[in-house]
C-alpha positions in Angstrom: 27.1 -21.0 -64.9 26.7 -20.7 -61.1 24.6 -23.5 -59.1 22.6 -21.9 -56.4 21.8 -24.0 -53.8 18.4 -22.8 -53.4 17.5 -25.0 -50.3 20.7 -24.0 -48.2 19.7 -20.1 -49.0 16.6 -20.5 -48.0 18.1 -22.0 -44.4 19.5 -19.0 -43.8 17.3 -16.5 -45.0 15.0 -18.0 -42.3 17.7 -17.7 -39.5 18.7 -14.4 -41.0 14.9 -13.8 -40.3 14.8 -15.1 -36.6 18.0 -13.5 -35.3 16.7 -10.4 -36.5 13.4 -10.3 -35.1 14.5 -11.8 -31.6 16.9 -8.8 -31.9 14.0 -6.5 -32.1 12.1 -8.2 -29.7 15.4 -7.8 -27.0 15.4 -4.4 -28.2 11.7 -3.3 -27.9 12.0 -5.1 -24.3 15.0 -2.8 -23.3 13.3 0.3 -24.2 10.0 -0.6 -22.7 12.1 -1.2 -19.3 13.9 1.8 -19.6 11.0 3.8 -20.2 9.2 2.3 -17.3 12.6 3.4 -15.3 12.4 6.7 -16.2 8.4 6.9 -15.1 8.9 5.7 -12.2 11.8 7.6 -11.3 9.2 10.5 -12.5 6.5 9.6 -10.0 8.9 9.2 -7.4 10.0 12.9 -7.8 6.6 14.4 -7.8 5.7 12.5 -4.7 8.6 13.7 -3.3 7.9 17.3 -4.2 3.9 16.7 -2.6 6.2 15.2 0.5 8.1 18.3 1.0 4.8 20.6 0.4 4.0 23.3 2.9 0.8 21.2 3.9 2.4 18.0 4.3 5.4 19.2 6.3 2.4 20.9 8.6 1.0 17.6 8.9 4.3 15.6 8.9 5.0 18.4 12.1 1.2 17.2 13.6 2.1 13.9 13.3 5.5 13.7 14.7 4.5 15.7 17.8 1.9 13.4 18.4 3.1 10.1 18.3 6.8 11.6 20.2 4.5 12.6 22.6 2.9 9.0 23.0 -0.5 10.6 22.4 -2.1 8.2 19.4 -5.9 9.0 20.3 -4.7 13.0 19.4 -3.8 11.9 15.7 -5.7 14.5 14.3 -5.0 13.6 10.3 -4.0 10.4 9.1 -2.7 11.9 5.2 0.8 11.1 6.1 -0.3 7.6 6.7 -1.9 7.4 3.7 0.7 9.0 1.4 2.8 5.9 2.6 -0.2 3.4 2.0 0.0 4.8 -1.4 3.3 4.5 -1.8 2.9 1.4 -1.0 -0.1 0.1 -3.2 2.0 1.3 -6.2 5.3 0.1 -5.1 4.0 -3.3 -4.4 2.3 -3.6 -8.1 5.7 -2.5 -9.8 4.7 1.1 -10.8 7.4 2.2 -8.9 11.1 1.1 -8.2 11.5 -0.1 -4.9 14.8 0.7 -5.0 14.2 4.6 -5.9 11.5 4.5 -3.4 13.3 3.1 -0.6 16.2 6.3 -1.5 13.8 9.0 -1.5 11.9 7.6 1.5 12.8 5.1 3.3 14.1 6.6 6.6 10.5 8.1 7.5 8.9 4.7 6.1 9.9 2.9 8.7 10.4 5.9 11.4 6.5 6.5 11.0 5.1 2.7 10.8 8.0 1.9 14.2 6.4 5.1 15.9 2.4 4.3 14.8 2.7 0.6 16.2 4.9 1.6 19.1 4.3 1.5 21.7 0.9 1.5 21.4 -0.4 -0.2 18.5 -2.4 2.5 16.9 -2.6 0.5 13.2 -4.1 -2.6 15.2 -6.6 -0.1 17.2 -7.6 1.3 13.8 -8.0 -2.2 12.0 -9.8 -3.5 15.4 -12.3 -0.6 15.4 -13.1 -0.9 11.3 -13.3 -4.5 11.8 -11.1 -4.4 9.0 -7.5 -6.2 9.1 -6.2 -4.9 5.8 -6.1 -1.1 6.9 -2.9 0.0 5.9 -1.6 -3.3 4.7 0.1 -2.0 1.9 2.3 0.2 4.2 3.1 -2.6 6.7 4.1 -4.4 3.5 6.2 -0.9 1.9 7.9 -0.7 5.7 8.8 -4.3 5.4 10.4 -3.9 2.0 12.5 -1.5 3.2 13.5 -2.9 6.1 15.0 -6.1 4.0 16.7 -3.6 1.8 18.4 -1.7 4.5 19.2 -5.0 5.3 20.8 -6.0 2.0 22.5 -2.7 1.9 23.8 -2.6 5.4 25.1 -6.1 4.9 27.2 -5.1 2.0 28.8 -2.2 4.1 29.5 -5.0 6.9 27.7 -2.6 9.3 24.5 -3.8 11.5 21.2 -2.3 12.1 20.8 0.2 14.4 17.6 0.2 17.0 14.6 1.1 15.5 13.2 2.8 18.2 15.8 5.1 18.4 16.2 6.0 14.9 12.4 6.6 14.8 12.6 9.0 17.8 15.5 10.8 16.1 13.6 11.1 12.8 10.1 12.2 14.5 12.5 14.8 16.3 13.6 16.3 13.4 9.9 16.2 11.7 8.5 17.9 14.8 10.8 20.7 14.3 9.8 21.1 10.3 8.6 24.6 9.1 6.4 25.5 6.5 8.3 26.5 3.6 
């Protein structure tokens, strides 16, 4: 007859148990981050898509005149400014990937906000004259992200930064000159 060690089973029928249900844990947690990958990478796209709309490249071509032109009292809309503050708001609370974000637009991010604070500070006029210091806050915040992550990835190609006004100018050039499609 066989003597089964019932305590001793019991041992590892319980650690059986544990590995297996930290194992679905681990697994449920992967999935979960993988769909929230694939959201954001979703959200990123359509904003994209309403970024290279007929109306916003009209505006984007408003905006770009205006500001290359050093004329910031003749800022006739401010939706580009706001699709960025959005941007922002959902980067900042992790609906989307900063990193996607700062790929599909992070050269006008910063070419815009260097433009709308230089050199006059129209972001400071518009917070002065609301009486409200958080206007726009979540794009200074989105500009500043991407700023440290050009960083990070200019650092790993051993290259520097360039000057900011000048890649703004370059970028407002080309936005002035965008057609309806």
């Amino acid at each position: 007859m066989v003597q089964i060690d019932w305590p001793s089973l019991a041992i590892v029928a319980a650690i059986s148990t544990w590995v297996l249900a930290i194992g679905t844990l681990l697994i449920l947690f992967w999935q979960t981050r993988q769909a929230q990958v694939l959201n954001s990478a979703n959200a990123v796209m359509n904003l994209r898509d309403k970024f290279d709309s007929s109306r916003m490249r009209s505006v984007r071509r408003h905006l770009a005149d205006r500001l290359l032109k050093q004329a910031h009292e003749d800022i006739a809309s401010i939706e580009v400014v706001t699709f960025f503050e959005l941007i922002g708001t959902l980067t900042h609370r992790g609906v989307l990937d900063e990193d996607l974000v700062w790929e599909a637009f992070g050269t006008w991010i910063t070419a815009y906000w260097w433009a709308l604070r230089h050199p006059a500070d129209w972001v400071d006029r518009l917070r002065r004259d609301l009486e409200d210091p958080l206007v726009f806050h979540e794009y200074e915040w989105l500009s500043n992200r991407v700023l440290a992550l050009d960083r990070r990835a200019l650092a790993k190609a051993h290259h520097h930064t360039g000057n900011p006004e000048e890649e703004s100018r370059r970028v407002l050039t080309r936005e002035s000159l965008l057609e309806s499609v």
